[in-house]
N, C-alpha and C positions, 0 to 999 in steps of 0.2 A: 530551449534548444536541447534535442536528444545528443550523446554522443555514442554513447554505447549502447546495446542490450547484453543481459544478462538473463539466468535462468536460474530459480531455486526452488526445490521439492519442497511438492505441496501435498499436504493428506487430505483426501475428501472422504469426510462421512457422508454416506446415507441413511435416511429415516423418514419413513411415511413418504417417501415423492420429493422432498426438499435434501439437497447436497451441501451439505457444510464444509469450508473451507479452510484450512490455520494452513501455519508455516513454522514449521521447528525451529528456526535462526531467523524467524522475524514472532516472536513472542508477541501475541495481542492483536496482529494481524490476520483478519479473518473475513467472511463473506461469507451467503451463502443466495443459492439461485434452487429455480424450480427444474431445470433440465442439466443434465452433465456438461455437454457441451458450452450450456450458458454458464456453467460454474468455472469453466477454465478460464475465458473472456472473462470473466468479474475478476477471478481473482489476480489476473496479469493486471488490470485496472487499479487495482486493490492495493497488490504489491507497488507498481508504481507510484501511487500516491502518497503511499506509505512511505517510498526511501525518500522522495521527495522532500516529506515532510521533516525527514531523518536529516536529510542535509542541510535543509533552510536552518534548522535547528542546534546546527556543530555537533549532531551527536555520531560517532563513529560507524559504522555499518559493519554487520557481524562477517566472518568471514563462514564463506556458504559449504557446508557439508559434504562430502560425499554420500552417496545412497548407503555404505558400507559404513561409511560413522554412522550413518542416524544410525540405524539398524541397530547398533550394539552400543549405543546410547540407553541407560536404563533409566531414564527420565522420561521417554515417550516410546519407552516396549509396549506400553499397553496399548495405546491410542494407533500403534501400527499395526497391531493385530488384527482389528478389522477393517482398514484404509487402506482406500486404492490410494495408489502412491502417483504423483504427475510431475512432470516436471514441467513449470511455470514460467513465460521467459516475463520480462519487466526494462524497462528504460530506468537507465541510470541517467539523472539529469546534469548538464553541465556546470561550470564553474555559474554560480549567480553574480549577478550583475548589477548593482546600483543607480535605482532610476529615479529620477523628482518628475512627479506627477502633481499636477492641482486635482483636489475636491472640494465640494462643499463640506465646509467644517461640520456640521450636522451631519454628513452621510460619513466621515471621518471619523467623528466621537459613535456612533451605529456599528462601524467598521471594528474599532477597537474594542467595543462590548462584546460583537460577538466573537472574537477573537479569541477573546478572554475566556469568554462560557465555553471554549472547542478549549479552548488551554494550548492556545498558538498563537505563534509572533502575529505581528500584524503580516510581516511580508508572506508567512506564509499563507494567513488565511486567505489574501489576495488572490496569492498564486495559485491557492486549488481552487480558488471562485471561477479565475480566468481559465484552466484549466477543464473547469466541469462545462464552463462557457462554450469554449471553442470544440467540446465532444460531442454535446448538441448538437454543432451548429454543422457538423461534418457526416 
């Protein structure tokens, strides 16, 4: 369950046709698409699953910049030099909730491997499984 939305500046490169996507205060977070327009949908996508993943996790969420701090931030003057700048909105996800479900032990021990190989809890790997699930399915 969404409660909020929120918004954080995104730099998009371009090169050869393809738009690359990061996020100054979300480090490591990134995307990239073949149209502009599809690069901003990816990257609200992108962001969201990212915090997502940030909370299933306990790890704190950065506080988001203003255009005017990045800017005179000299850790990413360069990379704004030629970045169109967007600002990206994203779902902050609610309080999680604790749920007992049954599996098959074999799709359980599956579950937890690959879990491991993405280097995420198990509830989160779930949660983006059901989550890439239900954007399919819409």
């Amino acid at each position: 369950m969404v409660t909020d939305m929120a918004s954080a500046h995104a730099l998009i490169h371009e090169e050869n046709g393809i738009y690359g996507v990061s996020f100054p205060d979300f480090p490591g977070c990134i995307t990239t698409a073949r149209a502009e327009d599809d690069a901003i949908r990816k990257a609200s996508e992108v962001l969201t699953f990212h915090v997502a993943g940030m909370v299933e996790d306990g790890e704190p969420l950065p506080r988001l910049r203003s255009l005017t701090e990045l800017r005179s931030d000299p850790e990413i003057i360069e990379e704004l030099a030629d970045a169109m700048i967007a600002l990206v909105p994203f779902e902050l996800p609610a309080k999680a909730v604790r749920v007992n479900i049954s599996m098959d032990s074999t799709l359980l021990d599956a579950v937890d491997r690959a879990a491991d190989a993405a280097g995420q809890s198990r509830s989160a790997y779930l949660a983006e499984a059901v989550r890439e699930r239900i954007r399919r399915a819409g």
